[in-house]
C-alpha positions in Angstrom: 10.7 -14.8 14.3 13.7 -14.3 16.8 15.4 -11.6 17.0 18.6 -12.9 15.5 16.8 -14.3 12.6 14.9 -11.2 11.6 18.2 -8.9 11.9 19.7 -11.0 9.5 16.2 -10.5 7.1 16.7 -7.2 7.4 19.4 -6.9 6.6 19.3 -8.8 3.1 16.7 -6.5 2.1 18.8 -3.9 3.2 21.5 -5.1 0.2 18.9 -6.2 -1.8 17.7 -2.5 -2.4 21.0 -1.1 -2.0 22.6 -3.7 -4.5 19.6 -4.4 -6.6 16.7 -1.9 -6.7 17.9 1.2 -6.0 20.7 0.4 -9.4 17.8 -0.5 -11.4 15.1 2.4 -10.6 16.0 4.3 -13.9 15.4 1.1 -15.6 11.8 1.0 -14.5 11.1 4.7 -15.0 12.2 4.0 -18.7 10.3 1.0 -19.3 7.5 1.6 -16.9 7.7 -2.2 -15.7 10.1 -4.3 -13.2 12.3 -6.6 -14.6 11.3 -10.2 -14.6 14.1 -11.3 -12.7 13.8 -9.2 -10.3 10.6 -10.2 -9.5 12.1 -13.6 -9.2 14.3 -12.9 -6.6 11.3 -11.3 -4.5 10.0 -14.5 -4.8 12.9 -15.9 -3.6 13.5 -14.0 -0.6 10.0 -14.8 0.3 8.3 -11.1 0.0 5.6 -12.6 -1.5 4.3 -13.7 2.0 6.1 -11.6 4.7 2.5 -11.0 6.6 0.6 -14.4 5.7 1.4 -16.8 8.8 3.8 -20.1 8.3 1.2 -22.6 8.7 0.2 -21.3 4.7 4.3 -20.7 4.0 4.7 -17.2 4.6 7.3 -15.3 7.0 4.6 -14.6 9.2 5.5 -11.5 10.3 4.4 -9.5 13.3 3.2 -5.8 12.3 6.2 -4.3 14.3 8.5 -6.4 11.9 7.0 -5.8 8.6 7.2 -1.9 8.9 10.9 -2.5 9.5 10.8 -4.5 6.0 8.7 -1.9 4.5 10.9 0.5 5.4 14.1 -0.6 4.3 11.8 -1.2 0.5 10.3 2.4 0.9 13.9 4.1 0.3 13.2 2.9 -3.9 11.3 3.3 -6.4 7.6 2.3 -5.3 7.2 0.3 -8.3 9.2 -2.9 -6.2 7.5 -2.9 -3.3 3.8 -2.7 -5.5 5.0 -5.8 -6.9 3.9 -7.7 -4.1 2.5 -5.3 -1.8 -0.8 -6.2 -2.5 -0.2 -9.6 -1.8 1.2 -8.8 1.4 -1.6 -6.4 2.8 -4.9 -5.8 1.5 -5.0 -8.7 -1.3 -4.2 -11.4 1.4 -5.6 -9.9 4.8 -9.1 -9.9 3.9 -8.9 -13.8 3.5 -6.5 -14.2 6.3 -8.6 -12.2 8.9 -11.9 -13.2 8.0 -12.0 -15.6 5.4 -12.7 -20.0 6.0 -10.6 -22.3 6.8 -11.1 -23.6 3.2 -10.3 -20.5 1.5 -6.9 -19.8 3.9 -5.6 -23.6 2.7 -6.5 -22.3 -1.3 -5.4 -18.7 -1.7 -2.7 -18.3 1.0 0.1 -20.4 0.2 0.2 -19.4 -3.3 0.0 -15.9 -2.7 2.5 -16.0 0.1 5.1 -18.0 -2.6 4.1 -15.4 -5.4 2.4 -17.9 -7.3 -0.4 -15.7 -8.2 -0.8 -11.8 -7.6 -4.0 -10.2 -6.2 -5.9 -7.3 -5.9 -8.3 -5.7 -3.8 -11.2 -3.9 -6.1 -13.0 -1.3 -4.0 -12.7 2.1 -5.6 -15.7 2.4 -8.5 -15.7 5.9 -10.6 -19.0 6.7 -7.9 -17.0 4.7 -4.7 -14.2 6.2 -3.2 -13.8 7.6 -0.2 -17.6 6.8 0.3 -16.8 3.3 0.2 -20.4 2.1 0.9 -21.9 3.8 -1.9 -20.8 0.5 -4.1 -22.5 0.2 -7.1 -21.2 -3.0 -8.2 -23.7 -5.3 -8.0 -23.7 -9.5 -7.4 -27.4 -11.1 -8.0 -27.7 -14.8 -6.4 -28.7 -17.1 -8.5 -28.5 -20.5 -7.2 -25.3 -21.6 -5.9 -23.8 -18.2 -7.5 -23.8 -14.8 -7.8 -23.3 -13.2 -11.2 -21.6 -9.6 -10.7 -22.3 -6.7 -12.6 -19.8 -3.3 -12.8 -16.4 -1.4 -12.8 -13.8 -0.9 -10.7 -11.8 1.9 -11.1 -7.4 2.9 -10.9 -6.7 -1.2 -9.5 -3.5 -1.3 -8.3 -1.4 -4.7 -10.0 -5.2 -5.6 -11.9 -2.8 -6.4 -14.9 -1.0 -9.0 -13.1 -3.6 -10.4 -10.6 -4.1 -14.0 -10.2 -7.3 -13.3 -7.8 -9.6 -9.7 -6.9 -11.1 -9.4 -3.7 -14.0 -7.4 -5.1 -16.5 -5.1 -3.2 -20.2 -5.8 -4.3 -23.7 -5.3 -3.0 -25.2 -8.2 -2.9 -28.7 -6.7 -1.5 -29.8 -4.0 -3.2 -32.3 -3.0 -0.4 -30.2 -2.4 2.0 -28.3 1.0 1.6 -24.8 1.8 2.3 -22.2 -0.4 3.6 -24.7 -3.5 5.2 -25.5 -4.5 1.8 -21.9 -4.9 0.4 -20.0 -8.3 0.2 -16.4 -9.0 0.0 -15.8 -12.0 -2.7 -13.0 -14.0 -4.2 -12.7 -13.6 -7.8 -10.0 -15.5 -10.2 -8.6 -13.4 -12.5 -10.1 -16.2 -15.6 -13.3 -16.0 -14.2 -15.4 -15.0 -17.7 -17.1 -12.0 -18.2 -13.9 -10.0 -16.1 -12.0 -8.2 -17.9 -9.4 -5.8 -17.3 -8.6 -2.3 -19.0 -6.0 -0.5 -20.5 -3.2 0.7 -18.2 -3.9 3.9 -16.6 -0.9 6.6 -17.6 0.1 8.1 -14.3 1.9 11.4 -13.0 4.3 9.0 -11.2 5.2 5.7 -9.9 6.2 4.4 -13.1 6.5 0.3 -13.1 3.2 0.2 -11.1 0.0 -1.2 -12.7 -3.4 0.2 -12.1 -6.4 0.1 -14.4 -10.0 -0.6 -14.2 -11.5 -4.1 -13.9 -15.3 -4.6 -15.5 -17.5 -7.2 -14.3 -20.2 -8.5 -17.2 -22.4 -11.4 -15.9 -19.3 -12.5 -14.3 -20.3 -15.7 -12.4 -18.5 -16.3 -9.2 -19.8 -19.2 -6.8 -21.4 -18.4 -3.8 -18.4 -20.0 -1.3 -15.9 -17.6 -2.6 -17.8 -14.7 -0.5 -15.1 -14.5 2.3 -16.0 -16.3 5.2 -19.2 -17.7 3.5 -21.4 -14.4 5.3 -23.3 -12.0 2.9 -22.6 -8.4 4.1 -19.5 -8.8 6.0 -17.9 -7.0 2.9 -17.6 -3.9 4.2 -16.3 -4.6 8.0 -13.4 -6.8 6.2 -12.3 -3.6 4.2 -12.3 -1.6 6.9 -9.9 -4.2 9.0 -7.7 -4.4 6.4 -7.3 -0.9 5.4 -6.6 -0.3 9.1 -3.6 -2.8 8.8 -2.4 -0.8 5.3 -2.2 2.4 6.8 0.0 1.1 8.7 1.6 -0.5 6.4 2.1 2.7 3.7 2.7 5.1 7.0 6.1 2.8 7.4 6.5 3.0 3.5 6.2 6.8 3.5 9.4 6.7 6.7 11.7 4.7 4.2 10.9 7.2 1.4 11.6 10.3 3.4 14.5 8.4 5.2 15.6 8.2 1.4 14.8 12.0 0.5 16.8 13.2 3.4 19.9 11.2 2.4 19.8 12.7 -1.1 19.5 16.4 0.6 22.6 15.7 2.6 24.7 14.3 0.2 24.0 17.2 -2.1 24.2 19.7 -0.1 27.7 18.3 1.6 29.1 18.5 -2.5 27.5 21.4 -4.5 29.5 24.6 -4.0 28.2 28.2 -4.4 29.8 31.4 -3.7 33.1 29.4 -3.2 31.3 27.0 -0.4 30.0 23.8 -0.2 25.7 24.8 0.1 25.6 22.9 3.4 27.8 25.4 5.4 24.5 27.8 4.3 21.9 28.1 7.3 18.7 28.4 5.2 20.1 25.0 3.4 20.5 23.6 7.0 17.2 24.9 8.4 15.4 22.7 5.3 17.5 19.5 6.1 16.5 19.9 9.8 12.9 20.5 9.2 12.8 17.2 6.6 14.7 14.8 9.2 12.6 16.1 12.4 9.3 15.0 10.3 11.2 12.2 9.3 11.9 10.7 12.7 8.7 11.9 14.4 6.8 10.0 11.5 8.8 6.8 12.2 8.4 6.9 16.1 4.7 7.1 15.2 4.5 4.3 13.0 6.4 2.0 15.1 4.1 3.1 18.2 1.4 1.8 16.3 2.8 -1.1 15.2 3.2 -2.2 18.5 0.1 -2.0 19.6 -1.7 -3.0 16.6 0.5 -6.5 17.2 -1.3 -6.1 21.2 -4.2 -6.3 20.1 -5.3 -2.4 20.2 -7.3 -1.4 17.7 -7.1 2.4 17.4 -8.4 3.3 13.9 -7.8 7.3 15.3 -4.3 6.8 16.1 -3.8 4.5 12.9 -5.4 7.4 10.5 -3.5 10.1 12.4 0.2 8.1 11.6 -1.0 7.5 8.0 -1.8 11.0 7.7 1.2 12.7 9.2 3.3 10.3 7.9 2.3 10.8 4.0 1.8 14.9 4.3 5.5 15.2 5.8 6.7 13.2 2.9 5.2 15.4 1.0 6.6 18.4 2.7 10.0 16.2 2.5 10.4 15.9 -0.9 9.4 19.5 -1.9 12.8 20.4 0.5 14.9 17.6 -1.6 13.7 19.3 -4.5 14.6 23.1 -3.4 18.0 21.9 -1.7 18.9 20.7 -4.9 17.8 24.2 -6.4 17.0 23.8 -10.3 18.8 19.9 -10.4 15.9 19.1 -8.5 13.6 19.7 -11.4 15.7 17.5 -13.6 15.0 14.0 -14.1 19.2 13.1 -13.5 18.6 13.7 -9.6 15.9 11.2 -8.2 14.2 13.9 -6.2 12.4 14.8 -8.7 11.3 11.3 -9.4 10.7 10.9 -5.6 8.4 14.3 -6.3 5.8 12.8 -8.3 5.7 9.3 -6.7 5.2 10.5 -3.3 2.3 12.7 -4.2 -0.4 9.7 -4.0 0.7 8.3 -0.9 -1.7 11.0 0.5 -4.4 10.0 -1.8 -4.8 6.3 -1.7 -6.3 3.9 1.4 -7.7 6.9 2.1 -6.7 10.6 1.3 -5.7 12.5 4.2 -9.0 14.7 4.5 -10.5 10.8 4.8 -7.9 10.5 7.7 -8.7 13.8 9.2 -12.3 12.9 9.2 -11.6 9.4 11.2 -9.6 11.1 13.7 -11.9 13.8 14.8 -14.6 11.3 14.8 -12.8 8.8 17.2 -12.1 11.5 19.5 -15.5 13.1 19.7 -17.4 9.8 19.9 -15.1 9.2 23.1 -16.5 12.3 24.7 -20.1 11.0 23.5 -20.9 12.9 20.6 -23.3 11.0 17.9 -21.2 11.5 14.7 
């Protein structure tokens, strides 16, 4: 996409969540769900498909451009952008990256025009972070494979047109060789979904567990047609939704940082507007430092993720200081706005709760820890 024409993207998101989401966030925190029409316009504006190529009608955007888009949706309520954000990373990559040529032409263009909605189903209650302890089984039989197990807090599994679902499909082979990444339609029989998991925050979103029983799925909808490849996709596209949440985490605190100045600029105590106070100062400076240092980092790695570079260590190292200074960022909003900043009025305190699993999911940051230190040592040729 040229320069020119990007800008001018941008930009309409900018409006859109300045006109249009960020009106409507007290909506969704009330009703727990995004407004229909909203959604609409998403699909509209094309969201849907900003990382699937043009060739299957997406926007086809480059990794250094899609931060700047998930930036601009991070400063909301994350309800909006887990509309289709799954559709967008780790619902579409794994079929995009790896998958045939036959199931690109299928899948892609209607998830890239929001046709359908997918989901990627890793997590089991025994399979988290040890992602290739998978107990989710898939027997062949014949030209199929009939799956067997539950997958647990799914993000948009209410809504999901397709799963990319994590099973092993050789139960000799321990760990991560013997798991498989397959296609599954949501209508497949014998998948059902559960209820809606109640949440600390994030209201709108939709997680909740998935159970497979005797669920048949055809053999050609493993992606790219190779048994035990499972594993290796998830890894490439979690590397790509780091990323991808890192930029997220830069809009929210961008977001955060605003709402400390403004309120700190109007509030008066002790005859003075709370700003002119150091300690109040020393907070905002400490949140927008973080705040800019996460961004460089994120657009670093964007850059060259889109060379070609793939540095998991450097990827798990922006996810993971990204995410903990949000954290740090919105504990400030909270104390800058002293006790409004408990009150559900103020959107800190919204911001508060939703922020708090960004250092949990695609890996919690003790995960990311763990992938950095490893990276590092295995460079100075330590076995670990």
């Amino acid at each position: 996409m040229d320069a020119d024409t990007f800008q001018m993207l941008r930009d309409t998101v900018r409006r859109f969540v300045n006109e249009r989401l960020i009106p409507a966030e007290d909506r969704v925190e009330e009703e727990d769900e995004v407004p229909a029409e909203i959604v609409d316009e998403m699909r509209e504006m094309g969201l849907f498909g900003l990382s699937i190529p043009e060739e299957f009608g997406g926007l086809g955007l480059t990794m250094s451009e899609e931060i700047r888009i998930m930036f601009e949706l991070g400063r909301t309520a994350s309800a909006f952008r887990s509309v289709f954000g799954t559709n967008v990373g780790i619902g579409s990559q794994g079929i995009l990256i790896d998958g045939t040529e036959e199931q690109k032409a299928h899948w892609l263009p209607r998830l890239a025009s929001g046709e359908i909605s997918s989901s990627f189903a890793l997590t089991e209650p025994e399979a988290g972070s040890d992602a290739g302890s998978v107990r989710t089984t898939a027997i062949r039989e014949g030209d199929n494979y009939r799956l067997n197990g539950t997958k647990r807090y799914i993000t948009n599994a209410p809504r999901a047109g397709i799963f990319t679902v994590m099973a092993r499909t050789d139960p000799d082979t321990p760990g991560a060789k013997g798991v498989s990444a397959f296609i599954v339609p949501a209508d497949t029989p014998g998948l059902t979904v559960g209820k809606v998991d109640k949440k600390m925050g994030q209201k709108g979103t939709k997680t909740c567990d998935v159970m497979f029983d005797d669920a048949l799925v055809p053999a050609a909808n493993i992606i790219g047609a190779e048994p035990g490849r499972g594993f290796k996709t998830a890894m490439k596209v979690l590397d790509r939704g780091r990323i991808n949440i890192a930029a997220s985490a830069c809009g929210m605190a961008d977001r955060l940082v605003e709402e400390s100045v403004t309120y700190a600029a109007q509030r008066k105590q002790f005859g003075q507007e709370i700003g002119t106070f150091q300690l109040v100062q020393g907070m905002i400076a400490d949140s927008r430092t973080e705040a800019y240092a996460a961004w460089c980092m994120a657009r670093d790695i964007a850059r060259r993720f889109d060379e070609g570079e793939r540095a998991a260590g450097d990827v798990a190292a922006t996810k993971y200081f990204a995410t903990e200074a949000l954290g740090r960022i919105a504990d400030r909003a909270v104390q800058v706005h002293g006790g409004a900043g408990y009150m559900r009025e103020y959107k800190v305190e919204r911001f508060y709760r939703d922020v708090r699993l960004l250092r949990i999911y695609e890996g919690t940051s003790q995960i990311q820890q763990t992938i950095i230190a490893k990276s590092l040592l295995r460079e100075a040729g330590l076995k670990v």
